[in-house]
C-alpha positions as CSV (number, residue, x, y, z in Angstrom):
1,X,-40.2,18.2,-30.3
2,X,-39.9,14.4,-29.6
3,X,-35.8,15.0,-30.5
4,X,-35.8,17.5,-27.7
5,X,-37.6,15.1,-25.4
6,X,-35.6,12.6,-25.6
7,X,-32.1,14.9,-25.4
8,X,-34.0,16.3,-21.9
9,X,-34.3,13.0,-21.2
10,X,-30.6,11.4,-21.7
11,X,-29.1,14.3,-19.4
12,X,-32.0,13.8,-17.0
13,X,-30.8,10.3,-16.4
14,X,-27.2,11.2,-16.0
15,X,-28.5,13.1,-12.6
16,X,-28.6,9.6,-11.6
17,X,-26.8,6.0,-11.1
18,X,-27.5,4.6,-14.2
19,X,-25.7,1.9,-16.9
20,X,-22.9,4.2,-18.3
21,X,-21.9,4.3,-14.5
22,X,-21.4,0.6,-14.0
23,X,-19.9,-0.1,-17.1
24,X,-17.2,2.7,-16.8
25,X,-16.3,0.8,-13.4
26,X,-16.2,-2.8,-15.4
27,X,-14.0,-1.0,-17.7
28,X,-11.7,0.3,-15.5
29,X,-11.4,-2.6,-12.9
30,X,-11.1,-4.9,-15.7
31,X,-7.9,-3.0,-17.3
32,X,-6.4,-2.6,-13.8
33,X,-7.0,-6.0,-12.7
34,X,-5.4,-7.4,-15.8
35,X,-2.4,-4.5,-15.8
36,X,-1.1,-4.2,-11.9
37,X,-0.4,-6.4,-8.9
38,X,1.6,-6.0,-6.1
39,X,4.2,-9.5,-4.8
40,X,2.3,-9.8,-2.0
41,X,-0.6,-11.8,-3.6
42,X,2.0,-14.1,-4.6
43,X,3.3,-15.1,-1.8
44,X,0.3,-15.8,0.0
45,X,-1.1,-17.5,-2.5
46,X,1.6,-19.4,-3.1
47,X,2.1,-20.9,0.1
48,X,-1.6,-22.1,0.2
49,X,-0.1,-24.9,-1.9
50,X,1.4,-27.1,0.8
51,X,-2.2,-27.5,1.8
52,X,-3.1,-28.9,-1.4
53,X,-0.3,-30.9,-1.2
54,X,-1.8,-32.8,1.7
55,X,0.4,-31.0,4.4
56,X,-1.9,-30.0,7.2
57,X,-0.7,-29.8,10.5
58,X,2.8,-29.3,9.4
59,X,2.3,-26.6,6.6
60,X,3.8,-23.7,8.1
61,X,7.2,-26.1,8.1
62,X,6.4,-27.7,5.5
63,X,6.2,-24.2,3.2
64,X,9.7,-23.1,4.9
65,X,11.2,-26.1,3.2
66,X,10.5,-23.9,0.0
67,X,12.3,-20.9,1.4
68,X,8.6,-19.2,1.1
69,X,7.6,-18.5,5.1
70,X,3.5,-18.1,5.6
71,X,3.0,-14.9,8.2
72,X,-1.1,-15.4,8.5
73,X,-3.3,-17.6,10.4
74,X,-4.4,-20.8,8.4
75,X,-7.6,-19.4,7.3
76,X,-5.9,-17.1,4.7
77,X,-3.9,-20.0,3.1
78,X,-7.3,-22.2,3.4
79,X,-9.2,-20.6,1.8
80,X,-6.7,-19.6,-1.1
81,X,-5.6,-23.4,-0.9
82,X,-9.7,-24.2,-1.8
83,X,-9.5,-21.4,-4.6
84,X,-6.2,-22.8,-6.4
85,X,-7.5,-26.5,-6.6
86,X,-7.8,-26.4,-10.4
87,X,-4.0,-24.7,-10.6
88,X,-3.4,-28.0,-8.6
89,X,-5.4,-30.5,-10.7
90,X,-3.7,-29.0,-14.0
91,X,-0.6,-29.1,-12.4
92,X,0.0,-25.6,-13.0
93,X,1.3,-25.3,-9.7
94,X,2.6,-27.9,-7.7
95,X,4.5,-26.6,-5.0
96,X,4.8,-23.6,-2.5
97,X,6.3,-20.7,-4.4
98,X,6.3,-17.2,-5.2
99,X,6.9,-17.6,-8.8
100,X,3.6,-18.3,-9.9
101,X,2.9,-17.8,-13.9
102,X,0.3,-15.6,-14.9
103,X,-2.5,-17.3,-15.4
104,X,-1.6,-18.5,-11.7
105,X,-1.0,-14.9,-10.9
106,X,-4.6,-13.6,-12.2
107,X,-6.8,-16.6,-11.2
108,X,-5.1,-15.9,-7.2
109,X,-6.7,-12.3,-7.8
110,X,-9.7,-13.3,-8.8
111,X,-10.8,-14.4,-5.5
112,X,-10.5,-11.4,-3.6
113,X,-12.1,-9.3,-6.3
114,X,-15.3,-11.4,-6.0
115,X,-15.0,-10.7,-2.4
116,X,-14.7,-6.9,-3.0
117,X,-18.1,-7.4,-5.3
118,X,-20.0,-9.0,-2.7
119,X,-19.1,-6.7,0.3
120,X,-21.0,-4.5,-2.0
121,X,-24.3,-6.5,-1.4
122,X,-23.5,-6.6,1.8
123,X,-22.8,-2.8,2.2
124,X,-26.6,-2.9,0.5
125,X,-28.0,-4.4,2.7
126,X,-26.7,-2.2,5.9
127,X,-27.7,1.1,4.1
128,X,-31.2,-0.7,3.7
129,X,-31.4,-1.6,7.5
130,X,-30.5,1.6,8.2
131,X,-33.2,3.4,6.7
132,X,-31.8,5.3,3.6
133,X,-34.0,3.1,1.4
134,X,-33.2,1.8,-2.0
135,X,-32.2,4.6,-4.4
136,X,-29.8,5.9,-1.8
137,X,-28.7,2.4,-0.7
138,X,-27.6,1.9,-4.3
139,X,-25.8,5.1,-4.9
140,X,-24.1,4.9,-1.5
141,X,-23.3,1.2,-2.6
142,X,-21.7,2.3,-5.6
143,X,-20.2,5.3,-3.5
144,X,-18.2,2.7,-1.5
145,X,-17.0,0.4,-4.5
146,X,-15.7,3.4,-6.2
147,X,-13.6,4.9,-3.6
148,X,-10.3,5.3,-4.8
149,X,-8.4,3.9,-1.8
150,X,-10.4,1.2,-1.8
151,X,-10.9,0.6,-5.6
152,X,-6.7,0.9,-6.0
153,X,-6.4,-2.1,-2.9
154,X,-8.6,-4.2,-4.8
155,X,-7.9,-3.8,-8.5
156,X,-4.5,-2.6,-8.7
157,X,-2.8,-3.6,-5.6
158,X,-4.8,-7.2,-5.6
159,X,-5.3,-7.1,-1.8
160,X,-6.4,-9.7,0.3
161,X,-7.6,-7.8,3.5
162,X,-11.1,-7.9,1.9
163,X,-11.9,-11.0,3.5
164,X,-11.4,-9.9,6.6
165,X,-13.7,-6.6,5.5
166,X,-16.3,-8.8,4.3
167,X,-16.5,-10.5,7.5
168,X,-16.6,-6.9,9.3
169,X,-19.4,-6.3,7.3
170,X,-21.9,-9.2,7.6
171,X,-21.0,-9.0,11.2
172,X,-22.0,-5.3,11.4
173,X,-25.3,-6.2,9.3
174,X,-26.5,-8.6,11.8
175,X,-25.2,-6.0,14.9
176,X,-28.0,-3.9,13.2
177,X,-30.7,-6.3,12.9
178,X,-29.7,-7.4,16.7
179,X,-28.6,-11.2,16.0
180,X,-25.7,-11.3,18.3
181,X,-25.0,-15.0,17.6
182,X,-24.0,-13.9,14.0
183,X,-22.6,-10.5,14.9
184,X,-20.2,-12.4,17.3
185,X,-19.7,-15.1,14.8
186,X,-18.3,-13.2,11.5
187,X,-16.3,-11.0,13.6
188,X,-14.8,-14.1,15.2
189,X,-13.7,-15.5,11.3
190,X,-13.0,-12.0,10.9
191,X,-10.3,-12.0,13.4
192,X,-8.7,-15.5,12.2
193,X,-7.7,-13.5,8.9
194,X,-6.2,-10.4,10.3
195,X,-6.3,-8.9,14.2
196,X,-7.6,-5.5,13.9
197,X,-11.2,-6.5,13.4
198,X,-10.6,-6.8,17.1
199,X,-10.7,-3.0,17.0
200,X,-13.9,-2.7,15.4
201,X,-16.0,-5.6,17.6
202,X,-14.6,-4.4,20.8
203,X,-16.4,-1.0,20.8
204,X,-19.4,-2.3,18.9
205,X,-19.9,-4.8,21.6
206,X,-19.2,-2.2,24.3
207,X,-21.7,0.4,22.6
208,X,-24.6,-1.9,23.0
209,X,-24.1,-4.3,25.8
210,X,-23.2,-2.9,29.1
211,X,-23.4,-6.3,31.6
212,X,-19.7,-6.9,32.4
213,X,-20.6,-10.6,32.2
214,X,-22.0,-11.0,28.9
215,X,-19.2,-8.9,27.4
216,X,-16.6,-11.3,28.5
217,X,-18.3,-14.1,27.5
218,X,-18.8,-12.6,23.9
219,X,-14.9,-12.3,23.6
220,X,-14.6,-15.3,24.7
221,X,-17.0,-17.0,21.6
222,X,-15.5,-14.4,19.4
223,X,-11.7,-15.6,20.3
224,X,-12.7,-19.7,20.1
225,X,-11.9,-19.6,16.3
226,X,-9.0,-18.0,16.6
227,X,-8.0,-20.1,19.6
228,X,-8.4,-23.5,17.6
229,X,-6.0,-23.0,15.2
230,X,-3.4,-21.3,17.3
231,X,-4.0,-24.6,19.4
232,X,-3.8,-26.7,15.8
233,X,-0.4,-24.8,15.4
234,X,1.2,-23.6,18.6
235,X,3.6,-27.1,18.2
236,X,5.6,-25.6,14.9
237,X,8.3,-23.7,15.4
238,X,8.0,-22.0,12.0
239,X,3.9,-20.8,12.9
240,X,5.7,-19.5,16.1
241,X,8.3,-17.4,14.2
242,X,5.9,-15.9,11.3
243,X,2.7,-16.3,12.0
244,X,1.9,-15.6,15.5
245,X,3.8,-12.2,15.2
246,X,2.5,-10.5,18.0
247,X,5.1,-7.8,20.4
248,X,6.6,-4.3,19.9
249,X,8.8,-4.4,17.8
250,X,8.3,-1.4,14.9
251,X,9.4,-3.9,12.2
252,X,6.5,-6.2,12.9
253,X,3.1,-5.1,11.7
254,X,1.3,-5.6,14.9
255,X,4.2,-3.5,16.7
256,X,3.4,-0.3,14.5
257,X,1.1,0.6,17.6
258,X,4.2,1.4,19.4
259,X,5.7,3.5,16.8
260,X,3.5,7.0,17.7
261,X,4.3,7.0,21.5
262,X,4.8,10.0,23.9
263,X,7.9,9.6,26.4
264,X,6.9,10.2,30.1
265,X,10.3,9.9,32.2
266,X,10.0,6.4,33.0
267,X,13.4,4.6,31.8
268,X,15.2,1.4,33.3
269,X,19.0,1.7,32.7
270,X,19.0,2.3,28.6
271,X,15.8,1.2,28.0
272,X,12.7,4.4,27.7
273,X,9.2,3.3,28.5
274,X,6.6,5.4,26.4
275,X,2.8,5.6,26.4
276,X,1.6,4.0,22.8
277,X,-1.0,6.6,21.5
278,X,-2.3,4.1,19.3
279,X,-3.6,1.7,23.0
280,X,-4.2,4.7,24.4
281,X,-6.9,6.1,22.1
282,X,-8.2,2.7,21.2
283,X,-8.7,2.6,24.6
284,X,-10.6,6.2,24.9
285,X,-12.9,5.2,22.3
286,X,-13.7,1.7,23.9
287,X,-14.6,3.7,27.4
288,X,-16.9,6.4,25.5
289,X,-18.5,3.4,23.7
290,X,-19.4,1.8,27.1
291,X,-20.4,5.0,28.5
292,X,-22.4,6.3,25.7
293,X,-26.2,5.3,26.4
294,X,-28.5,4.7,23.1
295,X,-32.1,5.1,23.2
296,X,-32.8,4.1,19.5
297,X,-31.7,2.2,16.3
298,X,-31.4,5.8,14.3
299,X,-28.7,6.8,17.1
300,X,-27.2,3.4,17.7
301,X,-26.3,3.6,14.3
302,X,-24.9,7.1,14.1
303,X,-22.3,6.3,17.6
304,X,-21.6,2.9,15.5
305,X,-20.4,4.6,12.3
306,X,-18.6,7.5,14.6
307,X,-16.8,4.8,17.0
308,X,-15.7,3.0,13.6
309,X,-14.5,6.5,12.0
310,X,-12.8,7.2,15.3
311,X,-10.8,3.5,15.3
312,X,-10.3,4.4,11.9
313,X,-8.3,7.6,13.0
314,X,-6.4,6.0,15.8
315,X,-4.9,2.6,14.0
316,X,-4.1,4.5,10.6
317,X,-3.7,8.2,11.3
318,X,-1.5,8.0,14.7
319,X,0.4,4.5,13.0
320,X,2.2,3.0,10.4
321,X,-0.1,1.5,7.7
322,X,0.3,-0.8,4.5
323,X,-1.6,0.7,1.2
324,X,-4.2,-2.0,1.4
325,X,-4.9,-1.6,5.1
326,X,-7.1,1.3,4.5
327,X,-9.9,-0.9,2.8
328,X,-11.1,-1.7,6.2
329,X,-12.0,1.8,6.5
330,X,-13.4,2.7,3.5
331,X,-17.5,1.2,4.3
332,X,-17.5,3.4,7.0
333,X,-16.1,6.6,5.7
334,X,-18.5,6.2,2.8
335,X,-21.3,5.3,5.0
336,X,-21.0,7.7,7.6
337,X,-20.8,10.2,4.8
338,X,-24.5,9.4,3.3
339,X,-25.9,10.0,6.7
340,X,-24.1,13.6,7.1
341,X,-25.7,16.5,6.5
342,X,-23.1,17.4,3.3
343,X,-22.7,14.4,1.9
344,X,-20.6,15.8,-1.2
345,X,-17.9,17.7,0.8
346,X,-16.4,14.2,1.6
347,X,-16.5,13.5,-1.6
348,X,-14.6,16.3,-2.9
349,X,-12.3,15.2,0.2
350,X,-11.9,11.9,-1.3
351,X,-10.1,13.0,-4.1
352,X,-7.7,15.1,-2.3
353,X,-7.2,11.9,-0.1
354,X,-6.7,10.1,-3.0
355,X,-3.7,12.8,-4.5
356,X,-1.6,12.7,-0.8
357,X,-2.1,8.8,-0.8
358,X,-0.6,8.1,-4.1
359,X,2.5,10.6,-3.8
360,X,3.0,9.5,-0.7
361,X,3.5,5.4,-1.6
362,X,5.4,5.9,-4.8
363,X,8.1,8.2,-2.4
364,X,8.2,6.1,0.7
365,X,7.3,2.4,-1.2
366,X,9.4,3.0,-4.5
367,X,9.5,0.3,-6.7
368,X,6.6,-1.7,-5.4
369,X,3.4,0.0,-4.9
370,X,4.4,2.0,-8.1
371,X,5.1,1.1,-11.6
372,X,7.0,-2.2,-10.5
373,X,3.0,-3.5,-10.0
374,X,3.6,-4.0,-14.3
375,X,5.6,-7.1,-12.6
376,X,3.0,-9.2,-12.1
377,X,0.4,-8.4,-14.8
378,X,-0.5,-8.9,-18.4
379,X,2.7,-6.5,-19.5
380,X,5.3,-8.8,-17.1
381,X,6.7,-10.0,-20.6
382,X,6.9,-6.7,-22.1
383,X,8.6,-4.8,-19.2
384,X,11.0,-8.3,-18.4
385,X,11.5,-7.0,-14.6
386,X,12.9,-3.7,-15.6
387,X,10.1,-1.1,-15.8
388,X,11.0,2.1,-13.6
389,X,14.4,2.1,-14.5
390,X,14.1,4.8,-17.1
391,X,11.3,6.8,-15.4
392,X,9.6,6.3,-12.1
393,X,6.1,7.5,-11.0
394,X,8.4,9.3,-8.1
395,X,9.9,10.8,-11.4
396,X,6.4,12.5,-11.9
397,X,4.3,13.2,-9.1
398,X,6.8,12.4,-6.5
399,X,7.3,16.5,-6.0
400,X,5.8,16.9,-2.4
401,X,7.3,16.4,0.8
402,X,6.6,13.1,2.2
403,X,5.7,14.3,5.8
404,X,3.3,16.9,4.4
405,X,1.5,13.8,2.3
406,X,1.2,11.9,5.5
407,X,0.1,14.8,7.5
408,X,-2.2,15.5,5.1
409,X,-3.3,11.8,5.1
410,X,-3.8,11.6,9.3
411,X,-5.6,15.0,9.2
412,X,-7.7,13.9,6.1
413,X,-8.4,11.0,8.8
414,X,-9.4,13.0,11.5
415,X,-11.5,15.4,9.7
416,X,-14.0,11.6,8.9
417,X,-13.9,11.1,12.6
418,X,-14.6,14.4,14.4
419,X,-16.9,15.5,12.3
420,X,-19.0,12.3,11.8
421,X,-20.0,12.9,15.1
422,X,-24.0,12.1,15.7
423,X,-24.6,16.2,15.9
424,X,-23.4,16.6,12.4
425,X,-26.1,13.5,11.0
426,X,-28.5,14.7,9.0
427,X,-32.3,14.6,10.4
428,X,-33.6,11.9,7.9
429,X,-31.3,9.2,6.5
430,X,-33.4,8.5,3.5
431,X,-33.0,12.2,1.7
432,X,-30.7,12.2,-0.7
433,X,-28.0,15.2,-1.5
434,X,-27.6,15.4,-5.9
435,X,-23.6,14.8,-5.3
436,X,-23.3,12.1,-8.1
437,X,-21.5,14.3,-10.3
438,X,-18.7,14.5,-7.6
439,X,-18.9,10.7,-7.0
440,X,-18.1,10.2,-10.6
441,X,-15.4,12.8,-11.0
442,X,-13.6,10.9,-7.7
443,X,-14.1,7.8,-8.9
444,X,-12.4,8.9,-12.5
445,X,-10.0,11.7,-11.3
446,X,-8.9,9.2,-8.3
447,X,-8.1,6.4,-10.5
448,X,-6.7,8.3,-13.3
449,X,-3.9,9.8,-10.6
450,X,-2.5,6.2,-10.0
451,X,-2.8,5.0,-14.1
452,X,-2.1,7.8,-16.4
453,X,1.7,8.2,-14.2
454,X,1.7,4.5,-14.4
455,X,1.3,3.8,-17.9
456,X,3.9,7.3,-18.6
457,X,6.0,4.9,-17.0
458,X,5.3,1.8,-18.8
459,X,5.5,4.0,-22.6
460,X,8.7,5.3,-21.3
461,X,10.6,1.8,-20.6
462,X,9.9,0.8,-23.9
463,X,11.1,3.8,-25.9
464,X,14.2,6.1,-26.1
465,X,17.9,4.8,-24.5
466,X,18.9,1.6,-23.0
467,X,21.2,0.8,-20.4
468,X,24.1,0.5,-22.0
469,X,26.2,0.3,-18.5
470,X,25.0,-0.9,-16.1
471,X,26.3,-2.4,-12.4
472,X,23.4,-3.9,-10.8
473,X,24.1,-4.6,-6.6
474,X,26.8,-3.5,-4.4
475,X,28.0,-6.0,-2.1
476,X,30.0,-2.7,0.5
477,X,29.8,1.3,-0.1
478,X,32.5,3.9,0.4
479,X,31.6,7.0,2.3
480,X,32.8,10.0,0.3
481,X,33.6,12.5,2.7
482,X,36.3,9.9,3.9
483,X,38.0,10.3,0.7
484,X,40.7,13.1,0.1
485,X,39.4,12.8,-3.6
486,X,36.4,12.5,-5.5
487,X,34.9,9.2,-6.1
488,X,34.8,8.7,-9.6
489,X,33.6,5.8,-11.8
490,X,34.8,5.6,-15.6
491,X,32.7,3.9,-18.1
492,X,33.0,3.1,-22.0
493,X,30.4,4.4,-24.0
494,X,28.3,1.9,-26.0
495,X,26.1,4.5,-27.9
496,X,26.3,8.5,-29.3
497,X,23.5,9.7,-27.4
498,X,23.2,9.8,-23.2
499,X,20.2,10.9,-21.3
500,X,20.0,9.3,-17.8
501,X,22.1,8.3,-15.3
502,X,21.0,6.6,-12.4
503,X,22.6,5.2,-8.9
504,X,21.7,4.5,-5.3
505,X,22.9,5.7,-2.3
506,X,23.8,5.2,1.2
507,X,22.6,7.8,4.0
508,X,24.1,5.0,7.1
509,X,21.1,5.8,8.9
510,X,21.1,9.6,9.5
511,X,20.3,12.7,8.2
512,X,23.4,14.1,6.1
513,X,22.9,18.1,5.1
514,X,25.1,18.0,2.5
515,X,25.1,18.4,-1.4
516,X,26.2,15.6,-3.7
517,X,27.5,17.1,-6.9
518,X,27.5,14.9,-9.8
519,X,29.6,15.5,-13.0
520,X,29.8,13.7,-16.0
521,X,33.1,14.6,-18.3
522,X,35.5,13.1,-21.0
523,X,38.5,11.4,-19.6
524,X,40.8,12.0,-22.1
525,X,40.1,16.0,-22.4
526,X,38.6,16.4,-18.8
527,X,35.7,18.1,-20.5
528,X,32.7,18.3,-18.5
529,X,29.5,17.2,-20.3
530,X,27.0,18.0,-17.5
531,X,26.8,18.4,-14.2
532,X,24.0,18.3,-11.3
533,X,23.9,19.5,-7.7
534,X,21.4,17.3,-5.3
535,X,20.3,18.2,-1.4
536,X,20.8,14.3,0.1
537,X,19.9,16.2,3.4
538,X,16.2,14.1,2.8
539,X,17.9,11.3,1.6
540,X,17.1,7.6,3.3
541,X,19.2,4.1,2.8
542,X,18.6,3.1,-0.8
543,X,17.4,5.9,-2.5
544,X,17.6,5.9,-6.2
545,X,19.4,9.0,-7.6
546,X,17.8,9.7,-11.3
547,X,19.9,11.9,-13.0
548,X,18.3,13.4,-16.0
549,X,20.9,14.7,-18.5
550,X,18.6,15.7,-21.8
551,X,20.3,14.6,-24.5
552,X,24.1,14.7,-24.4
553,X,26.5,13.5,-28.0
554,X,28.6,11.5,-27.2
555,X,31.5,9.2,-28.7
556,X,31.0,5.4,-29.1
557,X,33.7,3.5,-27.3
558,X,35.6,6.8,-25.6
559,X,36.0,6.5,-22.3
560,X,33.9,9.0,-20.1
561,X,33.7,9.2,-15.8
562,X,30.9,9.9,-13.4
563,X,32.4,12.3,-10.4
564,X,30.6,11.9,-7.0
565,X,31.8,14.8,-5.1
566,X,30.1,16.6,-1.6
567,X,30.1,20.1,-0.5
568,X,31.0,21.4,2.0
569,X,33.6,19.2,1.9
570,X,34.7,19.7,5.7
571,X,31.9,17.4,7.1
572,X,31.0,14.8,8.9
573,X,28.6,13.0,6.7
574,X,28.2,9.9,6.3
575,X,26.7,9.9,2.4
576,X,27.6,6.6,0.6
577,X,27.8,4.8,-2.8
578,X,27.9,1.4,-2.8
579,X,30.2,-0.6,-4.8
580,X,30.1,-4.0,-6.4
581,X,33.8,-5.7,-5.5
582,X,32.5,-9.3,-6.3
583,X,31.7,-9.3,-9.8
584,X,34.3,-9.6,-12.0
585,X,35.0,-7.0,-14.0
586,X,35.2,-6.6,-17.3
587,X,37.0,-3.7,-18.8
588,X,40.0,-2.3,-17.2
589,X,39.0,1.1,-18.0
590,X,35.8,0.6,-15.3
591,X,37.4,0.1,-12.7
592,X,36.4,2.7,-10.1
593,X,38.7,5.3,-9.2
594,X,39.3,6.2,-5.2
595,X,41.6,8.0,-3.5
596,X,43.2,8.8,-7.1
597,X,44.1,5.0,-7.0
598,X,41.8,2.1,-9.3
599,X,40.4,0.3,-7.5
600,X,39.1,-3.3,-8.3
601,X,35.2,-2.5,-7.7
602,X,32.6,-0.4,-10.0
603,X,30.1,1.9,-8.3
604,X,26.4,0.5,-8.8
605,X,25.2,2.6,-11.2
606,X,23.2,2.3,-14.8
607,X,23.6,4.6,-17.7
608,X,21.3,5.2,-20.1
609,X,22.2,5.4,-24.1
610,X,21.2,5.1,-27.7
């Protein structure tokens, strides 16, 4: 009977957040956090070393001299710079750079993680001042830390974004206990790390104060920070170039707005003038913020956590976005969500979020936001720069069609905005649905989608073939509907086995609806070994062609060629290979063949054999 009890018991506590919860997150932040990060931790922290170096006022020129170019305002590097003083003192580090050593690497990511753990108190403490009391603060606490997106930008991307959301957040905590000094004063830090806390304060502000003249003066105080060390700066020529990267141009992060924009007519010579959808509904939301009258904290705080959902739509779902962008949103999709009426359908959305998001970056962001994130963490010396060169995570999951992924993505978005509207709040904020079941199969299942392809990836560079060809850059290409005869690239085999063959290619900028056919055959007997038909009409610059042969006998030191041929061959396609004709080559017998003529250059291409 007491056995019975205390079984009754154990699954009684699993209905709630309890120890086995927070230590499967330890578990799993800790192997991430040690296993994956993305370069661009490394390049911001290592620039904060010219601080530390005693270059103040001139460190953005200062850091160029290095070839390493800071793009943020000083605050970023300061505070990394106040972080990295014992990498200093040990003289682990000594000067800017990108090529920071591990333990360099992993104390740099440290920082933000602490961060991410705090903004969790913080997160606590808004849930509290709103009203859902302590269980429910803690579970929606946990709710937010656990979020997939938000859990892969801190612990496997390494992001630094969070200190701008931390600033958000203590900012929105004192909005809600109606301490406007504070309020104005994290969001104006806020906005010395990254600009689109901008888009958050504005409509807060707007949603509660409605004199004209008080709302001017609060941008004012909240742009003084901001101002002083533009002012600090304005006099380099290198801060001007990088840092203050401000404009429309769709290469430059803060000219993404401009991407999504609807053409009206209006054109001066060559030049179109379009409406930016992005201004335009940031501007929408800032006018129903002004206009929207609140009678009470309950409903102040239902328009705040709409408005925010709503900014959250416009700048990510109607835009371009980095990966680690999204962690601004995450607080107030979770939060938002605990004050619904059906808590657990978002959370069941989450993980569907969390599938398009992660097919989605590995297709559009290959080798970088992928398996290449090995680069930079405890397994750097086992995968020696070359992991994903055997399999991919594109190789995997990569099977959907990017636009429906980020389709899916921006309506995913839209579906947290419109229907975190006040109407759909639940009556009490304090009840709380039974969805922790679904919070921990998200938080699991979520995470699990990014590792289990990642460490695939990682068992698959260091088993099976090698490269045992391999030409690594291509300096020009040659478009192969401009040749009368295939393109064909010889080879001598270093092993008796083949089973991949892999090579980029060159779309010129366009869309070319054609099929490349690629054959691999003896030279001597002109037998054909294999041969593979790809549609390059989805092609882009760059794309790595992965073709997987199974594995093919083969004859160690025969002579066998790669034939790149297009159908239909009447076209006007553009479809290139590049070709290395700088590197000096070899073997006689690999030299590329083109126009039926050697030719002294070799395709870029790696073959794989044992």
């Amino acid at each position: 009977m007491r056995e019975k009890k205390k079984t009754v018991g154990f699954f009684e506590n699993w209905k709630e957040l309890c120890f086995w919860d927070y230590l499967i997150f330890l578990i799993l932040a800790g192997i991430c956090f040690l296993s994956f990060q993305q370069s661009d931790l490394l390049h911001t922290a290592g620039c904060s070393y010219g601080y530390l170096n005693g270059h103040i006022l001139d460190f953005y020129d200062y850091c160029g001299q290095f070839d390493i170019h800071p793009s943020y305002m000083p605050s970023m590097y300061l505070l990394f710079a106040i972080w990295n003083i014992p990498m200093r003192i040990l003289g682990i580090v000594t000067v800017p750079t990108e090529s920071l050593p591990l333990i360099a690497v992993m104390w740099a990511k440290l920082l933000p993680c602490i961060f991410y753990m705090i903004s969790g108190f913080v997160i606590y403490g808004i849930c509290i001042e709103i009203g859902m009391g302590r269980r429910k603060s803690r579970l929606c606490t946990y709710a937010s830390l656990t979020m997939p997106i938000g859990f892969y930008a801190q612990f496997i991307f390494g992001q630094y974004d969070i200190f701008m959301v931390l600033c958000i957040l203590l900012g929105v905590y004192f909005y809600l206990k109606n301490k406007d000094f504070y309020f104005i004063f994290w969001f104006a830090i806020a906005i010395t790390f990254k600009y689109s806390a901008l888009l958050i304060f504005l409509p807060l502000l707007l949603l509660k104060t409605k004199n004209v003249w008080k709302i001017v003066l609060s941008c004012v105080a909240a742009a003084v920070p901001y101002g002083i060390e533009f002012l600090l700066y304005i006099g380099s020529e290198a801060f001007s170039n990088y840092a203050f990267g401000i404009g429309s141009s769709g290469d430059n992060p803060t000219g993404y707005i401009f991407n999504a924009t609807l053409f009206t007519g209006f054109q001066l010579g060559t030049i179109q003038f379009s409406i930016s959808l992005v201004i335009m509904g940031f501007g929408i939301i800032c006018a129903l913020a002004y206009f929207t009258r609140v009678k009470e904290k309950k409903e102040l705080v239902k328009w705040m956590l709409y408005l925010c959902c709503l900014v959250s739509f416009v700048l990510f779902g109607l835009a371009k976005w980095h990966p680690q962008w999204l962690l601004m949103a995450v607080p107030f999709w979770v939060i938002s969500a605990f004050i619904h009426r059906d808590t657990k359908i978002f959370m069941i959305i989450d993980i569907l979020f969390m599938m398009f998001f992660t097919i989605f970056n590995v297709i559009m962001i290959p080798n970088n936001v992928d398996q290449a994130m090995f680069n930079h963490g405890i397994f750097r010396g086992m995968v020696n720069g070359d992991i994903g060169t055997k399999l991919t995570m594109g190789n995997l999951i990569g099977k959907l069609d990017p636009m429906i992924c980020l389709s899916m993505i921006s309506m995913i978005m839209l579906v947290y905005a419109l229907f975190k509207h006040p109407k759909y709040c639940a009556e009490s904020f304090s009840v709380q649905e039974n969805c922790i079941g679904w919070i921990r199969t998200r938080f699991v299942a979520g995470v699990a989608m990014f590792v289990v392809p990642a460490f695939i990836c990682l068992y698959a560079s260091q088993v099976g073939t090698q490269p045992s060809y391999e030409v690594k850059s291509g300096t020009s290409g040659v478009v192969i509907s401009e040749q009368k005869d295939a393109v064909v690239q010889p080879f001598i085999s270093q092993g008796t086995v083949l089973d991949q063959i892999q090579f980029p290619v060159m779309t010129n900028g366009r869309a070319n609806h054609v099929d490349l056919v690629v054959t691999l055959r003896e030279q001597n007997t002109g037998e054909e070994l294999y041969q593979e038909s790809f549609d390059a009409s989805g092609w882009w610059d760059g794309k790595l062609v992965q073709m997987f042969t199974g594995e093919i006998q083969m004859k160690k030191d025969a002579v066998y060629e790669v034939v790149f041929e297009i159908e239909p061959r009447e076209t006007e396609s553009k479809l290139a290979l590049y070709l290395d004709n700088v590197t000096p080559i070899e073997h006689n017998e690999e030299k590329s063949i083109i126009e039926g003529n050697e030719n002294d250059s070799q395709v870029q291409m790696v073959v794989y054999q044992k």
